[in-house]
N, C-alpha and C positions, 0 to 999 in steps of 0.2 A: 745073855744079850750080846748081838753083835754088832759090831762098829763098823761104820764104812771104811773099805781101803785107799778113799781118795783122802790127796794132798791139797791142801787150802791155800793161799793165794802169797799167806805168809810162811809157808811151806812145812807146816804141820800137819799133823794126821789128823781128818775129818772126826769129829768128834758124834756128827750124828749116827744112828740105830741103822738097821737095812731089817728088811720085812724077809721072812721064809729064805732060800739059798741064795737072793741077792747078796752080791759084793759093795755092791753102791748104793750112797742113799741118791734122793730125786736130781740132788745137786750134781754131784760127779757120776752120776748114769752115762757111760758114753752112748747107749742108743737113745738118750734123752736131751742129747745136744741141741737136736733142731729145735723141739720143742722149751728150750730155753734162751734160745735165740728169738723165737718170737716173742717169749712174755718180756724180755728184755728190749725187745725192740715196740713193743706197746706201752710198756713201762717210759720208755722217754720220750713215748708221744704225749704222756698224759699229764704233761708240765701245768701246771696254773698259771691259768691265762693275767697278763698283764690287769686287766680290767679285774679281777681277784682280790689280784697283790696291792691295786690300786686301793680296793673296797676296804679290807683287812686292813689296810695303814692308815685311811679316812677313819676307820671306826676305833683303832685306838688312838689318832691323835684328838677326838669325838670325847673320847673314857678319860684322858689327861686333864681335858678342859674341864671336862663334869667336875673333878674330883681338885684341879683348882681355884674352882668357883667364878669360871672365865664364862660358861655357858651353863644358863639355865636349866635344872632336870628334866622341867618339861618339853622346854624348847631343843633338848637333845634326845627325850624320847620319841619325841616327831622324827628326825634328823634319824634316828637309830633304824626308825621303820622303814623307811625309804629305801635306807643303805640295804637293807633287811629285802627288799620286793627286787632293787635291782640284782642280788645275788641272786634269789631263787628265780629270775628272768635269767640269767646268765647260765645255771643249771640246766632252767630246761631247752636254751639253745643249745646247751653240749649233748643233750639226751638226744633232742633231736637228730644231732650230725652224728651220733653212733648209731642210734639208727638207719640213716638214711644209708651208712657207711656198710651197717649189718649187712639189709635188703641188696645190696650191692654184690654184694661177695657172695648174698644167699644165689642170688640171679647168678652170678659168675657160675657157681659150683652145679647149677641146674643145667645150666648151658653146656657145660663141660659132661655132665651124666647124660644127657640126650644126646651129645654126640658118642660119647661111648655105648648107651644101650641102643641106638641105632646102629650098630655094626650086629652086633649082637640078637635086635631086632623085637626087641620090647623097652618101654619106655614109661614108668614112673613116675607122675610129678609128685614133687615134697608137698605138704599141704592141702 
């Protein structure tokens, strides 16, 4: 078994594995830079949204109350539901905007192939 020859951040030798004659694992790949640039850079789009953190902190200060006999079990299973439909609303608005964001970039990257297979002088749509 071989070990990657990158150095980690606290400037020790990488401890993960490399696949067949690679030297690097996915991490320190130098031709894998860009490609970590953007999961890093998608990664801190994908923050929880306020209305979330709001939902998540309404439903345990919700669970506090149940369990100090401040609110009702029933009258906080109703309250639980709710909290419960506005998250899965809030869901499928983020699905939506990844998708509409997908279709975007899908358009962008069509747009960018038909100018190129028009030099070339054939042309492919995706789909």
């Amino acid at each position: 078994m071989r070990f990657c020859a990158g150095i980690t951040r606290s400037g020790t030798r990488c401890t993960h594995t490399v696949r067949g004659n690679d030297s690097y694992c996915h991490l320190h790949d130098p031709n894998r830079a860009e490609e970590r640039r953007r999961t890093a850079s998608k990664a801190g789009r994908s923050k929880p949204s306020r209305v979330l953190l709001d939902l998540r902190s309404r439903l345990l200060e919700l669970s506090e109350q149940v369990l100090d006999g401040e609110v009702e079990g029933k009258r906080a299973a109703i309250v639980g539901q709710l909290y419960n439909v506005a998250i899965r609303a809030v869901e499928v608005q983020r699905k939506v905007h990844e998708t509409e964001e997908l279709e975007a970039r899908i358009e962008a990257l069509e747009r960018e192939d038909a100018q190129g297979q028009a030099t070339a002088g054939s042309y492919k749509h995706w789909g």
